[in-house]
C-alpha positions as CSV (number, residue, x, y, z in Angstrom):
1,X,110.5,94.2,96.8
2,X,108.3,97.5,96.9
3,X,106.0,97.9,93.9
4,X,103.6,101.1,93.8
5,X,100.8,102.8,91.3
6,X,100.8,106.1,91.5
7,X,98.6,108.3,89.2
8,X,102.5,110.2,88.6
9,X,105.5,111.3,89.9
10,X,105.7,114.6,88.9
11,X,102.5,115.7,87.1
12,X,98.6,115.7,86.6
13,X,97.8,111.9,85.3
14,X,94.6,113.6,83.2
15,X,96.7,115.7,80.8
16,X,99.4,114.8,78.8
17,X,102.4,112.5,79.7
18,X,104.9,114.7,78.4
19,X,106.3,116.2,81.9
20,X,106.7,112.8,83.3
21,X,108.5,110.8,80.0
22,X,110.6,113.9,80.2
23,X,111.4,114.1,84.2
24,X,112.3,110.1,83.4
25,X,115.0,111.0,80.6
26,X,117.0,112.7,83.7
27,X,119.7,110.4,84.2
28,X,120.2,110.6,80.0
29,X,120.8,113.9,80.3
30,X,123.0,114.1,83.6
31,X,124.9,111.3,82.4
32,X,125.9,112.2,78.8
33,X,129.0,110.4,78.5
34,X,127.1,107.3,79.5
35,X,125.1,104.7,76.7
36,X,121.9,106.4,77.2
37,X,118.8,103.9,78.8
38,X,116.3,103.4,76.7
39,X,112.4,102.7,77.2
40,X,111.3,99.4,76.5
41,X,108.1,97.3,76.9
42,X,107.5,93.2,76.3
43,X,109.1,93.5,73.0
44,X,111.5,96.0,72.4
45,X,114.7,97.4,74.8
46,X,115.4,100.4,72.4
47,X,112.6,102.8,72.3
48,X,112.7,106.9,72.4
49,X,110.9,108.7,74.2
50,X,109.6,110.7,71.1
51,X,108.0,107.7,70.7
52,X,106.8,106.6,74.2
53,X,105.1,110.2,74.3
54,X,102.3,110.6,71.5
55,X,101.6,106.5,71.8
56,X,100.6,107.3,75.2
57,X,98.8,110.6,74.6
58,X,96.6,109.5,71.5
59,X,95.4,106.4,73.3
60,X,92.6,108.1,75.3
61,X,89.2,107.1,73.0
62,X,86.4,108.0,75.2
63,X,88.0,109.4,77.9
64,X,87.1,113.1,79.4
65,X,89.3,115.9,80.4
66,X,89.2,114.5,84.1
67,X,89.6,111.4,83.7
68,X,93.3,109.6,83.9
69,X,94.7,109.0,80.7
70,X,98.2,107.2,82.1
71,X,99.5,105.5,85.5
72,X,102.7,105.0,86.8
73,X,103.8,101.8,88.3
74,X,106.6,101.7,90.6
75,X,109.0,98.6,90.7
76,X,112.1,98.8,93.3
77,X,113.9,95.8,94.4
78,X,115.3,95.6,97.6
79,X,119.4,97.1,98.0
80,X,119.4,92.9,98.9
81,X,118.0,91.6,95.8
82,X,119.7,93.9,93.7
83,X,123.1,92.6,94.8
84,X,121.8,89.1,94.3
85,X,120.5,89.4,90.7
86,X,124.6,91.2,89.6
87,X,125.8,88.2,91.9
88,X,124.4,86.0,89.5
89,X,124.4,87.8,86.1
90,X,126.4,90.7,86.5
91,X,125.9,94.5,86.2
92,X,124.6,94.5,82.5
93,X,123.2,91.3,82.9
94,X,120.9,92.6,85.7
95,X,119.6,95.2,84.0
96,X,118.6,93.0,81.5
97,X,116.9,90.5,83.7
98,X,115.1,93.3,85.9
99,X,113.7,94.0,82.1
100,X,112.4,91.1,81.6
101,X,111.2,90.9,85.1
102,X,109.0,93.8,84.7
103,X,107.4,92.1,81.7
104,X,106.3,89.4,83.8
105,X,105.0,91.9,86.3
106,X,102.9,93.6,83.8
107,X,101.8,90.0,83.0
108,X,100.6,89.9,86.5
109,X,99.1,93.3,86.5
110,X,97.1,92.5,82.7
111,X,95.8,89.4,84.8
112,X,94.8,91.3,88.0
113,X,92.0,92.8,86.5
114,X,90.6,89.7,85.4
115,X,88.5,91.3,82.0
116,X,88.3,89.3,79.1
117,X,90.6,89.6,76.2
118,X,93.1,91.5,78.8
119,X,95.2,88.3,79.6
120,X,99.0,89.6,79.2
121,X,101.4,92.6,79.2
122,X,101.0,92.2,75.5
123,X,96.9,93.8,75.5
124,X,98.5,96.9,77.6
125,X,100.1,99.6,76.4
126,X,103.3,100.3,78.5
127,X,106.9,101.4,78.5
128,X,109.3,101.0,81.0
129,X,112.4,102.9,81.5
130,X,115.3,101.8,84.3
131,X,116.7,104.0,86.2
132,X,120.6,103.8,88.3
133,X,120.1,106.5,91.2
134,X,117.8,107.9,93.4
135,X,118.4,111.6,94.7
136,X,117.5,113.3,98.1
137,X,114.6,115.8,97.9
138,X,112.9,118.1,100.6
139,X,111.3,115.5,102.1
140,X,114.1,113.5,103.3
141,X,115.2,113.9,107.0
142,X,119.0,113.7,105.9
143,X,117.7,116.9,104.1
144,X,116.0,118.3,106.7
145,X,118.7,117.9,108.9
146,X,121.6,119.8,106.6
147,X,123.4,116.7,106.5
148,X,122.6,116.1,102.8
149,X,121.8,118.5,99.9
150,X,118.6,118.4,97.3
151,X,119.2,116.1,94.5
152,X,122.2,114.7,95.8
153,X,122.3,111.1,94.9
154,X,121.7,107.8,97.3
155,X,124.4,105.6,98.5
156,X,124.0,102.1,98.2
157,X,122.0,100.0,95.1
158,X,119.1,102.4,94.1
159,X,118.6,100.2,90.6
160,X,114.4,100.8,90.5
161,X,111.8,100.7,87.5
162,X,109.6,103.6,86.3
163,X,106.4,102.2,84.0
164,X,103.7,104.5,82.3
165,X,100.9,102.2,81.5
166,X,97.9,103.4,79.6
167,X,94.2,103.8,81.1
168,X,93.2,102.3,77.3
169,X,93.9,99.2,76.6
170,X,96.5,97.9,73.7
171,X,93.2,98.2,71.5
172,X,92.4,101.7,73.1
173,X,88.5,99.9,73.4
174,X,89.0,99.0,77.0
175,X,89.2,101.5,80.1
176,X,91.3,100.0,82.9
177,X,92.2,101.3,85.8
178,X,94.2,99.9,88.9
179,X,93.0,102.3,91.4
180,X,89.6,100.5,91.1
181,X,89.0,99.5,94.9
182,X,86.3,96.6,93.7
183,X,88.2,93.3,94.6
184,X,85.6,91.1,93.2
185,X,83.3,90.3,95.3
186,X,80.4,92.1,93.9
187,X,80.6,90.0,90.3
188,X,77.7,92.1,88.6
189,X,80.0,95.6,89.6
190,X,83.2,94.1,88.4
191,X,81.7,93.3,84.9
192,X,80.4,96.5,84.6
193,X,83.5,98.7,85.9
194,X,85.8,96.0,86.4
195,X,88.5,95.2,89.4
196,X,91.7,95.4,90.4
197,X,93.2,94.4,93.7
198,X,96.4,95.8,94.8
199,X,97.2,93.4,97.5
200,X,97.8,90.4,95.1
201,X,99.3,92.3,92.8
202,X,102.1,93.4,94.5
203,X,102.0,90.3,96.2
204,X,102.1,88.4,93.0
205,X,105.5,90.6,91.8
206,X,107.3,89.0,94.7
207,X,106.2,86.0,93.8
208,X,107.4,86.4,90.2
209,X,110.6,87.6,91.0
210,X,111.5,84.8,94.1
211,X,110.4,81.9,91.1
212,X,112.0,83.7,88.3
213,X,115.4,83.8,89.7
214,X,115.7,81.3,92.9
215,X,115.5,84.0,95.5
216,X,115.2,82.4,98.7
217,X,113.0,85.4,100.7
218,X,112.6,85.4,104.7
219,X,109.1,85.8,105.7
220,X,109.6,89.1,107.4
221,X,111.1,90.4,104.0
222,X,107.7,89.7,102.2
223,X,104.6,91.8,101.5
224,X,102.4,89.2,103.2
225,X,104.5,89.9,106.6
226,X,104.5,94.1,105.9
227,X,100.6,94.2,104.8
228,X,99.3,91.9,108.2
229,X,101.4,94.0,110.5
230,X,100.2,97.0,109.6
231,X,96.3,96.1,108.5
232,X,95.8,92.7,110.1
233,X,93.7,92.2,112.9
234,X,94.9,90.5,116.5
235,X,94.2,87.3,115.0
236,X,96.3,87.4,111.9
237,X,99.0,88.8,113.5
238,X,99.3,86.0,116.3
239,X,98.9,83.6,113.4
240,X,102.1,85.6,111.7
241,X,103.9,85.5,114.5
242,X,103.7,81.9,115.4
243,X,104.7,81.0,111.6
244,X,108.0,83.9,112.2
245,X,109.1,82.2,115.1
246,X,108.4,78.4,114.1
247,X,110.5,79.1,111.0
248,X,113.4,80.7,113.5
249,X,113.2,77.6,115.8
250,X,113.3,75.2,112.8
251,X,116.5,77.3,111.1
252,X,118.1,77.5,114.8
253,X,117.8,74.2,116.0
254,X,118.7,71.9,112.6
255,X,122.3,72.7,112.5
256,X,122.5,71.9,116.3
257,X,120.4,68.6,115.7
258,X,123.1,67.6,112.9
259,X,125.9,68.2,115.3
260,X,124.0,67.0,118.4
261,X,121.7,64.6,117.3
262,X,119.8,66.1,120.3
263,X,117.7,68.8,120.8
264,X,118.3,71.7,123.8
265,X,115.9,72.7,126.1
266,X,116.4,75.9,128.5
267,X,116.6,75.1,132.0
268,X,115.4,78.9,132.4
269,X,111.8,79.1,133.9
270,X,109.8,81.9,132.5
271,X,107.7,84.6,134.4
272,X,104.0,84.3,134.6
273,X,102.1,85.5,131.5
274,X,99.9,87.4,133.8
275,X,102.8,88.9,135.1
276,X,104.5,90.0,131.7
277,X,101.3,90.9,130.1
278,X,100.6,93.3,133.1
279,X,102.5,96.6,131.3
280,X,100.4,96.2,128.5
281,X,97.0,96.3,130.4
282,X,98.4,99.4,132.3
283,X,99.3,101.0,129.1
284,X,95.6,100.9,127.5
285,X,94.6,102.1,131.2
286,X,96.6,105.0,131.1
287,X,96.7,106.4,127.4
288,X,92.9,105.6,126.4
289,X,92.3,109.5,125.7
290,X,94.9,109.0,123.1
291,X,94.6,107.8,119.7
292,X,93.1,104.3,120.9
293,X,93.6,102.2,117.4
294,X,97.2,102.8,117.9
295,X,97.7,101.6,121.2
296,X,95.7,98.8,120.8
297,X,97.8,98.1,118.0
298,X,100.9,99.0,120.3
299,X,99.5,96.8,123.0
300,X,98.0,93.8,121.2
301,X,101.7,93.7,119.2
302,X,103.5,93.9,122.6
303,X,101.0,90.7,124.8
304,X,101.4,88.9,121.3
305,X,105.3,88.8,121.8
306,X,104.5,87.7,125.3
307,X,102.5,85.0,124.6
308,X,104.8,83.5,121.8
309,X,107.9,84.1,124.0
310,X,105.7,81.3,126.2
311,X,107.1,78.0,126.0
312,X,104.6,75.6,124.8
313,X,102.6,73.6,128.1
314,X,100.5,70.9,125.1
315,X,98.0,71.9,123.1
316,X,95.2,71.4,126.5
317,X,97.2,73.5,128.5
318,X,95.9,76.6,130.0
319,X,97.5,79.9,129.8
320,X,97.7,81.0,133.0
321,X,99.2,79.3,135.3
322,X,96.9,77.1,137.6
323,X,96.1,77.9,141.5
324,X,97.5,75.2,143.5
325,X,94.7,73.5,145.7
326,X,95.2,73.4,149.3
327,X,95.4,70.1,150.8
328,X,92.9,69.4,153.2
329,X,95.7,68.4,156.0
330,X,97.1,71.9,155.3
331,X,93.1,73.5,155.7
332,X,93.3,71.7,158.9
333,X,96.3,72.8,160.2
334,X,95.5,76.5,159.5
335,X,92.5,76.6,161.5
């Protein structure tokens, strides 16, 4: 599941929202022969855009020519969960539920900013509109490449949401806005200009969707897993690791249990950790001129493989492996 805010696709966020309601209506007017899609929001499914466009536009009380007056939120399940919600409800039936689905997400998002009197989708003004295809633009390597053309559309399930969401409130009293970076922990800042974190909410739009409809997600298929691999410190990311590989272990060993009633062990004897961690040192020795939080990053990811691929010695034992002692018969002899 990715979810996004963007200030807009295709236009300025602090003028009018008629460019981007209209670049949404694309696939109505590609696909005339189709039921057009209409917007919706936590209580309708059938709205125009002639209406989507002026409720947006005249809910900016207060706000100056550069500030935002709209955001877009991005909501695009995976080419995976996409196949599971039509498994289970079908193509029309999927639509629907993705709909209500990004009610409950805009539930989430109301919530996120944690203001009074802003408690559900209901106090925010918001349409959403569903959309069938993506299309290859410049930016695309297939483009690049020749071996596809601009605007062509992407194979596979592209079913993604598109919601413009109002800097005003419902009321048009409140200002809110999700590109606030305050995350709380200043309280006396947050009343006064309020807070948004990003993180838990698209966190939390996972979380809605895997409870809503049963969806059993692997841990490298969540945010959590995407977010500490890429910001996460050393620590973190060992932590990550050891969960991703206990949860492999578990899932590959219980259907051998059942058939066993046993567990395997490997009769293979592993090389030294000081031996396998060696490239890694060399590496940081050899590229520091280079851009040194990315091979740290490179190396740290690299040793932390290595020290999970360790079988575990007890919680006391030591990492390396131990010098053996001489014997004192063996001193003698030697001399």
């Amino acid at each position: 599941m990715y979810i996004n805010i963007t200030d807009s696709e295709t236009a300025d966020n602090k003028g009018g929202s008629g460019g981007l309601v209209h670049y949404l209506d694309k696939e109505n007017r590609t696909d005339i022969n189709k039921q057009p899609e209409y917007w919706f929001n936590q209580g309708r499914t059938n709205i125009v855009s002639d209406e989507v466009r002026p409720a947006i536009d005249n809910n900016i009380a207060k706000l100056s020519k550069v500030d935002a007056k709209f955001f877009l939120v991005n909501i695009s399940p995976s080419q995976k969960e996409i196949t599971y919600l039509k498994t289970q409800y079908g193509e029309d039936g999927a639509k629907a539920q993705l709909k209500a689905y990004a009610a409950s997400v805009m539930d989430e998002y109301a919530r996120n900013f944690k203001r009074p009197g802003i408690e559900s989708s209901k106090d925010l003004l918001w349409f959403g509109k569903l959309e069938n295809y993506r299309y290859y633009s410049h930016k695309d390597p297939e483009v690049k490449q020749g071996l596809k053309k601009r605007g062509e559309r992407k194979d596979g399930e592209q079913m993604h949401l598109q919601i413009i969401v109002s800097r005003k409130d419902i009321t048009n009293k409140i200002k809110l806005s999700p590109m606030n970076k305050s995350k709380g922990s200043n309280s006396e800042h947050s009343k006064k200009m309020g807070q948004f974190d990003r993180s838990a909410f698209k966190a939390s739009g996972e979380r809605v969707f895997d409870e809503k409809f049963g969806f059993e997600r692997r841990l490298t298929e969540t945010f959590r897993y995407a977010n500490t691999q890429k910001n996460g410190s050393l620590e973190q990311r060992i932590n990550l690791h050891a969960e991703k590989r206990s949860q492999e272990t578990t899932k590959r060993t219980r259907p051998s249990q059942q058939q066993q009633g046993k567990k395997t062990t490997s009769e293979h004897r592993p090389a030294s950790l000081l031996e396998k961690s060696k490239p890694y040192k060399d590496l940081l020795e050899k590229e520091q001129k280079n851009d040194l939080g990315d091979l740290l990053s490179q190396a740290s990811d690299k040793l932390l493989h290595t020290l999970l691929d360790t079988p575990n010695k007890g919680d006391g034992a030591p990492l390396t492996p131990k010098r053996k002692k001489k014997k004192d018969e063996e001193r003698g002899m030697s001399l």
